[in-house]
C-alpha positions in Angstrom: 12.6 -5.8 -11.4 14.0 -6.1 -8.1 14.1 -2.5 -6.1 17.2 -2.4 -3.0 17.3 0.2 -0.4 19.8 1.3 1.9 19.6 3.9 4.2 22.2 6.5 6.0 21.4 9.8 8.1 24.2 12.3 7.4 23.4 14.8 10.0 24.6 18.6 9.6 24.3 21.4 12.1 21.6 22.7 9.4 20.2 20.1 7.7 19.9 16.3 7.9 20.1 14.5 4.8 18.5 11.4 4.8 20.7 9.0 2.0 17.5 6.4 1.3 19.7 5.4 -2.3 16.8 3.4 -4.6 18.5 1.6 -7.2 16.7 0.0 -10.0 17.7 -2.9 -11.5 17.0 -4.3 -14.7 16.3 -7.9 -15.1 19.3 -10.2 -16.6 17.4 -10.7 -19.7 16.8 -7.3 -20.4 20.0 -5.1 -20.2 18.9 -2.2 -22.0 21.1 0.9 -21.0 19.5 3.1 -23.7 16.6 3.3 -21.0 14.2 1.7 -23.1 13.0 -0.3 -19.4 12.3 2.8 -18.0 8.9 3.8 -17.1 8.0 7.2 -18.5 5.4 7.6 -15.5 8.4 7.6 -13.0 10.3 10.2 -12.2 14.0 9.7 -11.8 17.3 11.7 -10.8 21.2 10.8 -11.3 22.1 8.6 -8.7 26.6 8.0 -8.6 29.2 9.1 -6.6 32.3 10.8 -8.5 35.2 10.2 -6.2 36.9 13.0 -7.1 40.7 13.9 -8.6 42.4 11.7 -6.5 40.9 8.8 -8.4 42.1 8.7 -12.6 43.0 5.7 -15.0 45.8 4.9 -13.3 44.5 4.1 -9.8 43.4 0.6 -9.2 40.1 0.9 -7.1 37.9 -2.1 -7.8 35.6 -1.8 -4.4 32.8 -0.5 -3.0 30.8 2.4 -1.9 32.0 0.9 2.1 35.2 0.3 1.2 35.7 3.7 0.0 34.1 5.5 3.0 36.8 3.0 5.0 39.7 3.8 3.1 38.8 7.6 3.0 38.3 7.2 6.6 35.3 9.6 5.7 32.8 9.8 8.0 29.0 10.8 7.4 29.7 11.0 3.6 26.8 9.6 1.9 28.0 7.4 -1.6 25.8 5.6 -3.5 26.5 3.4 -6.2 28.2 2.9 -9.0 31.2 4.8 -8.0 32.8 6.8 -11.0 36.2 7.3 -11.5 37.2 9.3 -15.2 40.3 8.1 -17.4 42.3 11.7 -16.2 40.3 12.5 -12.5 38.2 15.3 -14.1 34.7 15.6 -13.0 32.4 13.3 -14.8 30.6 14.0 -18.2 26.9 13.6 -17.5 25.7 13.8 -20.8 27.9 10.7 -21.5 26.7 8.7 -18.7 23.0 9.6 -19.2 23.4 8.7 -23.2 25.1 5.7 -22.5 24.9 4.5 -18.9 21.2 5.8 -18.1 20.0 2.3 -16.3 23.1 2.3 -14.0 23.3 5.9 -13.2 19.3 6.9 -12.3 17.5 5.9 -9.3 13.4 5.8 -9.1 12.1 9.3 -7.1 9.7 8.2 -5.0 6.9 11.2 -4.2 8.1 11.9 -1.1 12.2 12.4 -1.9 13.7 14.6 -4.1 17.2 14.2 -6.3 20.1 15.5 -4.6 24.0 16.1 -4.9 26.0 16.2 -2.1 29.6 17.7 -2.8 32.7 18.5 -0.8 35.3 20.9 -1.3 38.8 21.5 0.6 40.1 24.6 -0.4 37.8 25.8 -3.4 38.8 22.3 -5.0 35.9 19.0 -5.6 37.0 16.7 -3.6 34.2 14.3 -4.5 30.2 14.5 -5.3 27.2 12.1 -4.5 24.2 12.1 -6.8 21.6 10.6 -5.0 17.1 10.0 -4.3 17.0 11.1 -0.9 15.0 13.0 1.6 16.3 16.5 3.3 15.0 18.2 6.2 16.0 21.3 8.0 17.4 20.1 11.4 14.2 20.0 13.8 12.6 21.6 10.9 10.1 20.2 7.4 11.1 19.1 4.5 13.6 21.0 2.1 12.4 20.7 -1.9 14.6 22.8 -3.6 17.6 24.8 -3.4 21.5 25.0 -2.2 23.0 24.8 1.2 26.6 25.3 2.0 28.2 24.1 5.1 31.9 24.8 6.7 33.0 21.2 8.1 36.3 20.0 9.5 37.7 22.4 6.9 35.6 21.2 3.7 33.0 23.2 2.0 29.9 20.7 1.7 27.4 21.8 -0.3 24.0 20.4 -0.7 21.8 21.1 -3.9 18.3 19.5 -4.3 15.7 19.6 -6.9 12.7 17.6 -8.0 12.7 15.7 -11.6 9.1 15.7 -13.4 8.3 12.0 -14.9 10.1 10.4 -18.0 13.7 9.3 -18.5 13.7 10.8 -21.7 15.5 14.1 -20.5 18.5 14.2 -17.9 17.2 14.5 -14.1 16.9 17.7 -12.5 20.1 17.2 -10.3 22.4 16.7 -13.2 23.6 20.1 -13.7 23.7 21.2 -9.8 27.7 20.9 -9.1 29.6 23.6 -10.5 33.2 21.7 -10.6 34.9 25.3 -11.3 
């Protein structure tokens, strides 16, 4: 099993989210996205980003998590892989992805993160969401376990929601249910 990191500080006036996205990936030989690979001693959380309405069947976008920052010209926007785009640009249907995608949508908690999602709105509307392992401090401050923070920036609404998952894969990660796309 091979384990990849990458890291990016998003820094808000009140809190600094620190995007260090885990991704596990199965070995070639065993592709199981049922989640039998999974160890039920880990504890996991929903690790995508939804790129929002902009983004539907019709829209050819066969790139990455850098090229869409680029072509966004977005700017301290954490993403983290795989990028989800739905057949008519409405928000994504968790249950689905965790039934059938659950090895390419959950990232390994380590003890010291916690499972995040990292939204932005422009005028009450989802522009896009990040479901992510990561660690969040108050600016200057500790650690932040739990809870929702909304922010006013350059006009969006960003909204931070974190949570930690207990162990097993068997039911859907704490952080699945924290954007409410209405």
């Amino acid at each position: 099993m091979k384990v990849l990191a990458s890291v990016i500080a998003v820094s808000c006036l009140f809190i600094v989210v620190i995007c260090q996205t885990t991704t596990t990936i199965s070995p070639p030989t065993t592709p199981a996205s049922d989640g039998s690979n999974l160890n039920p001693d880990w504890s996991y959380c929903m690790e995508f980003t939804w790129v929002g309405p902009a983004y539907d069947n019709f829209t050819r976008f066969n790139r990455t998590c850098a090229d869409y920052l680029d072509e966004t010209r977005a700017t301290g926007i954490p993403c983290s892989p795989p990028i989800v785009i739905t057949e008519d640009g409405t928000p994504p249907d968790i249950d689905y992805l965790f039934r059938h995608h659950k090895t390419s949508v959950l990232c390994k908690r380590t003890p010291n993160q916690v499972c995040a999602t990292y939204t932005y709105r422009f005028d009450g509307i989802v522009s896009n969401s990040t479901y992510m392992c990561t660690k969040v401090q108050e600016f200057g401050g500790g650690a932040i376990t739990s809870g929702c923070y909304t922010q006013n920036i350059r006009g969006y609404d960003v909204e931070v929601c974190v949570c930690k998952s207990t162990k097993g894969h068997t039911y859907k990660p704490c952080n699945h249910k924290l954007v409410d796309y209405s």
